[in-house]
N, C-alpha and C positions, 0 to 999 in steps of 0.2 A: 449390350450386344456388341461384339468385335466389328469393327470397319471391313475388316475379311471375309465376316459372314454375311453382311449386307451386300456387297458386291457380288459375291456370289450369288444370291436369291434376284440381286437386277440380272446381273447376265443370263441367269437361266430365264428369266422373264422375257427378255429379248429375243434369245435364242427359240422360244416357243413361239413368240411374233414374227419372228424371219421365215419359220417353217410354215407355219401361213400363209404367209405372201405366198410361198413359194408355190403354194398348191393355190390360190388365188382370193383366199379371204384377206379379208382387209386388215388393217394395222389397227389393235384394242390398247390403247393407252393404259386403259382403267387396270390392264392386271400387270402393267411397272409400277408396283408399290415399294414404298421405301420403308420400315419399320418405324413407329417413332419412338425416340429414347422413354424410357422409362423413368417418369422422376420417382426421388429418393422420397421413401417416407420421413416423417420429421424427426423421429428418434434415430435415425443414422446420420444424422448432422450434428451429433454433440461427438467432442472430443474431450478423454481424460488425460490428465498429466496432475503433475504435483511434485512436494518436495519435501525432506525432512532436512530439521539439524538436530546435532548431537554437541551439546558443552559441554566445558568443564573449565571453571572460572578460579580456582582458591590455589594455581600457582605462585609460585615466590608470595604468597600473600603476606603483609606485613598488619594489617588492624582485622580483624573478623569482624569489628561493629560496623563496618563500612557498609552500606546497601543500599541498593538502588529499586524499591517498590517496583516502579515503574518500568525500570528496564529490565531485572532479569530476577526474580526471586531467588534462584539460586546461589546468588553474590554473597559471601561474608558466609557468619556461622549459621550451621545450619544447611547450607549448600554441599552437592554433591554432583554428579554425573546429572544431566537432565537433557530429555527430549523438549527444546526450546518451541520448535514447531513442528508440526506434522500434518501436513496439508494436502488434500485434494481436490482438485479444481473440476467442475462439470459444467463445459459451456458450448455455444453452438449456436449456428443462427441457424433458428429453425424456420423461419421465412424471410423474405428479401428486407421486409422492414421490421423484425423481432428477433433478438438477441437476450438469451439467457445464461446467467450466469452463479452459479452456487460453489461456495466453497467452507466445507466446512472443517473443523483441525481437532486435533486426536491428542496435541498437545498442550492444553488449556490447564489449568488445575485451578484449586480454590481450597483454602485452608491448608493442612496437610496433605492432601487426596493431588493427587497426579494426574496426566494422561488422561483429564475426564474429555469426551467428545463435543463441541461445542463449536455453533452457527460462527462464521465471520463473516458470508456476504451470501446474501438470496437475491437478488431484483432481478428486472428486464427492463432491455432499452428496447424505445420505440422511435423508429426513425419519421420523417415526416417527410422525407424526400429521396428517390430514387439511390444518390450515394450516401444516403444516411449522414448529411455532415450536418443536420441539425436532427437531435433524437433526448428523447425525455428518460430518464432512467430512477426505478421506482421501486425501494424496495430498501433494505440493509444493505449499505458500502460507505464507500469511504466519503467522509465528507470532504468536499472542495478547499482543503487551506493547507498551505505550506509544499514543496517540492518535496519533502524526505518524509514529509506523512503520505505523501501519494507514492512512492517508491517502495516497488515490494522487497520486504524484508532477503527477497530472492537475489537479487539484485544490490541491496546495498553492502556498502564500506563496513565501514563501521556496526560492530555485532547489535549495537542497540540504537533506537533512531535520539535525538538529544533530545534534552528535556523542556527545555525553552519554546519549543514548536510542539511537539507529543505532549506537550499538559495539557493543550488547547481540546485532545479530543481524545481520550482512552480508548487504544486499539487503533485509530484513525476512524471509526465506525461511529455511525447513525441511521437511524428508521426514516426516510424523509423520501421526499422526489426533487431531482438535480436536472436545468436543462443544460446541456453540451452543444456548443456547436463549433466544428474547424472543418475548414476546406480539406477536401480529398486527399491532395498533395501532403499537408501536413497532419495528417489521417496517418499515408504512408512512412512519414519522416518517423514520429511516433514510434510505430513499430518496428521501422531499421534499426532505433536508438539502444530497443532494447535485444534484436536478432544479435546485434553486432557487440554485444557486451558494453555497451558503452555507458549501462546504469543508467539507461533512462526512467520517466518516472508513469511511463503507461501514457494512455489516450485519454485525458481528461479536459480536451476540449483546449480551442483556445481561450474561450470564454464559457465560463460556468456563472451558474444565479440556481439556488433553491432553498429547500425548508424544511427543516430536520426539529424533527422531538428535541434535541439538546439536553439528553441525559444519558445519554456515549453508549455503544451499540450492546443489545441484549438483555437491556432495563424500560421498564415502561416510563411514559411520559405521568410529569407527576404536577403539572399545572397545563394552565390552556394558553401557555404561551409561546410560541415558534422559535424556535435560532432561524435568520435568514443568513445566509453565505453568499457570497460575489466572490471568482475570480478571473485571472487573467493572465495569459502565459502563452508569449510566443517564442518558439524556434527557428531560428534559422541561420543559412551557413554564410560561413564569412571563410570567401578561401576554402581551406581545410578544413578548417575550424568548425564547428556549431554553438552557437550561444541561446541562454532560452533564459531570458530575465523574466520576471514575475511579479504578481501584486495581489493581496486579497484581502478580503476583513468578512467578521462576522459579529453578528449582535443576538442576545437572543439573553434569558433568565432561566438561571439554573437552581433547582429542589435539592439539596444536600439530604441522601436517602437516610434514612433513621440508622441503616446497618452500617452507614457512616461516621457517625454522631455519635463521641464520649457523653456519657451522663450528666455530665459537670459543665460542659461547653455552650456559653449561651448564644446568641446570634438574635437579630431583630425580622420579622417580617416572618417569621414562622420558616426562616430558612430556606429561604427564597434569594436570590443575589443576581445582580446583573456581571453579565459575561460576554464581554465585548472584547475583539482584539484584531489588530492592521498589521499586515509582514509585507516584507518585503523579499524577494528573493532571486538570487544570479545564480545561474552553470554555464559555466564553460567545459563542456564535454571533454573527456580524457582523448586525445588527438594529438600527441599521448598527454599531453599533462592538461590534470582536470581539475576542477577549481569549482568547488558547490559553498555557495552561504547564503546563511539568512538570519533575518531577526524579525520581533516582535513585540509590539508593547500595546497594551489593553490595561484593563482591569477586570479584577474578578476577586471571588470569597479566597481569604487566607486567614489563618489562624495566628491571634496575637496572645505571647502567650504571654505578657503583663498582665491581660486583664482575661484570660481565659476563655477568651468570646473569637466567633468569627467573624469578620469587616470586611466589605469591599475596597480592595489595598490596589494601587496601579503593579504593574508588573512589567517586567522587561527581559530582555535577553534573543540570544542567537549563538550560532555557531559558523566555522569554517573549518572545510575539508578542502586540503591540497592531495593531489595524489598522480602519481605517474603508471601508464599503461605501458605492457612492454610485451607484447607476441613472441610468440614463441616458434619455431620452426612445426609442432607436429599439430598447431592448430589451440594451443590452451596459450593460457598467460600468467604473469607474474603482477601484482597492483600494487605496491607501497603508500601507503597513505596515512595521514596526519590528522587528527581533526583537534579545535581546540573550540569550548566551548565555556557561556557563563548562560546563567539566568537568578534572577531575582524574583520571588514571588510565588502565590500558591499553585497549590496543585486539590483542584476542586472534586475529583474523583478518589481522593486519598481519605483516611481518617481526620475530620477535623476541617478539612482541605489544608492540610498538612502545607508548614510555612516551610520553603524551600532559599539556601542561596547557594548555588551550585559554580565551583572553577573546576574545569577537568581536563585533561590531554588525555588522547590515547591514541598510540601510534601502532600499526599494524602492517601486516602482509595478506591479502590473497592470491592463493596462489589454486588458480584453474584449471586443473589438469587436463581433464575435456570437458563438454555439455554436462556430463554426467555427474561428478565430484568437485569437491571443490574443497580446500584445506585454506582456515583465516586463522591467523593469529594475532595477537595484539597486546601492549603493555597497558596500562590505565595508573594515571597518576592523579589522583583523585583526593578532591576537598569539600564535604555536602555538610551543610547544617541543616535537619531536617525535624521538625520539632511539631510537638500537638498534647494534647492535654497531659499524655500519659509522658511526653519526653521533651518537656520544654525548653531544656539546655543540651541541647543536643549536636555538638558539631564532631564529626570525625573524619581524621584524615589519611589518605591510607595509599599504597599502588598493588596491585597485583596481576599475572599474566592470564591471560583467557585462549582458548583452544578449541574452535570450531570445526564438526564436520558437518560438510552438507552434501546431501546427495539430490540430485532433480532426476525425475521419471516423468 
């Protein structure tokens, strides 16, 4: 109800009370009423938005056996045009202390098959105090480790997030319950980071603690063991600047699913392996020039292929992203960025848990024309050995150009 109409209905109130007086009844309070607002039912508190991209990776290509599982299927032979992502997000707080959030994507595939529709985050947060700076969140999403596994693919640099940190968790997803808690203030910082383009990595608390299935989002738990997760990450501004160092580790034993596992591939414990790993991680937010890295070393199941078995092997690696922000007059920007990456070690959600040693550069542009579109480009100069029962000498090396478009609604 308009502030205009309520006025109205006091003044005529009044006006009926003055004409009273006037003839000599007394002054009735009780019929100045004010209407009272009407609150919103709880399905009009959810808001949609989303995002697609569209690749296309086999320019200037120089090796076609070059591929990256993990990051883009479409890489090498066999690749073509592909819907990378296709998202839409459905969230809302539907009461002062409950917050839900589902997002499911339209560009998933499996085997040959495309475009099949498929879960990346279901849960709700429950706050436990008035600003919600301490709230429990329960359900599929991301698990708590690394800065560029919590930064949505919306948001980042580089087309694919690196390998060395995303081995740790396929998709960044788990089934578990996570508790979050940050002050208000950096509640709001959080959100500037990412209003204001500045590729931040979302609200995940400045300190996280929970406990996830640990068998990576959209597969059942396949012993009665937990992954716990810890982390830790604060922001804040220096001058101009904003810097947000980081710390986390996780432990937990991972089931190598049978639909993983060559015939010939032996392994001890029924396939069972411990999966432990500690990162460390710095951003220095683009103001203009931005500065992300991190590393990580644990251990976990990789594939030896001397003796054709899988062993829990140490592992290691990280990455670093330089890159400079540059505004634009009508409101979009221009990003140049670098990233130069290595990792040693398996990859536990691969066939085999696929032995990995990965060196790579790949230098790019985004360029943002408004909220709306968004055009990335990027070179890849790329070196992976990536071997398992079926391809045990297997190193190729290769560069070729990549071609994003994204649009956000």
């Amino acid at each position: 109800m308009s502030n205009t109409f309520v006025k109205v209905l006091v003044i005529s109130a009044l006006l009926t009370n003055l004409a009273n007086i006037a003839e000599g009844q007394k002054f009735d309070s009780s019929k100045v009423s004010v209407p009272k607002p009407v609150k919103k039912p709880w399905y009009e508190s959810f808001s949609i938005r989303g995002y697609m991209q569209v690749r296309y990776n086999r320019l200037l290509e120089t090796n076609p056996k070059l591929k990256c599982e993990q990051c883009d299927r479409s890489i090498g032979e066999g690749g073509g045009f592909i819907i990378r992502r296709g998202r839409i997000i459905i969230s809302g707080q539907i009461a002062n202390n409950v917050y839900i959030y589902i997002q499911p994507d339209f560009g998933s595939s499996t085997g040959t098959t495309q475009n099949i529709f498929q879960l990346r985050d279901a849960y709700v947060d429950i706050g436990f105090d008035k600003k919600n700076e301490f709230r429990l969140r329960v359900g599929q999403s991301k698990v708590p480790f690394g800065f560029e596994n919590m930064q949505s693919s919306q948001n980042r640099l580089p087309l694919d997030r690196a390998d060395a940190l995303n081995s740790a968790v396929s998709n960044e997803r788990d089934l578990g319950a996570f508790f979050y808690w940050a002050p208000e203030s950096t509640r709001k910082l959080f959100a500037s980071l990412i209003a204001d383009n500045l590729k931040g990595s979302g609200d995940y608390g400045v300190f996280a603690f929970g406990a996830y299935n640990g068998q990576t989002a959209n597969r059942a738990e396949l012993n009665n063991t937990l992954h716990i997760v810890s982390r830790l990450s604060y922001p804040f501004k220096l001058k101009d600047q904003i810097i947000e160092p980081g710390i986390q580790a996780y432990t937990g034993k991972y089931v190598l699913p049978t639909d993983l596992r060559s015939t010939s591939t032996k392994a001890v414990s029924n396939f069972e392996f411990l999966d432990t790993r500690a990162a460390a991680s710095f951003v220095l937010y683009p103001k203009p020039l931005g500065i992300q890295a991190e590393y990580n070393i644990g251990k976990g199941p990789q594939y030896n292929p001397s003796s054709d078995s899988i062993e829990v092997t140490n592992l290691k690696g990280g990455y670093a992203t330089i890159s400079y922000k540059i505004n634009r007059a009508n409101g979009g920007s221009l990003i140049p960025y670098t990233r130069i990456q290595r990792y040693e070690g398996g990859k536990k959600h691969e066939l085999d848990s696929r032995r990995y040693d990965v060196k790579e550069i790949e230098t790019g542009l985004e360029w943002q024309v408004n909220k709306y579109f968004e055009l990335t480009t990027s070179y890849v100069i790329s070196e992976r050995r990536f071997e398992d029962s079926k391809a045990k000498s297997n190193l190729q090396k290769g560069n070729f150009l990549r071609i994003q478009v994204q649009v956000n609604f």
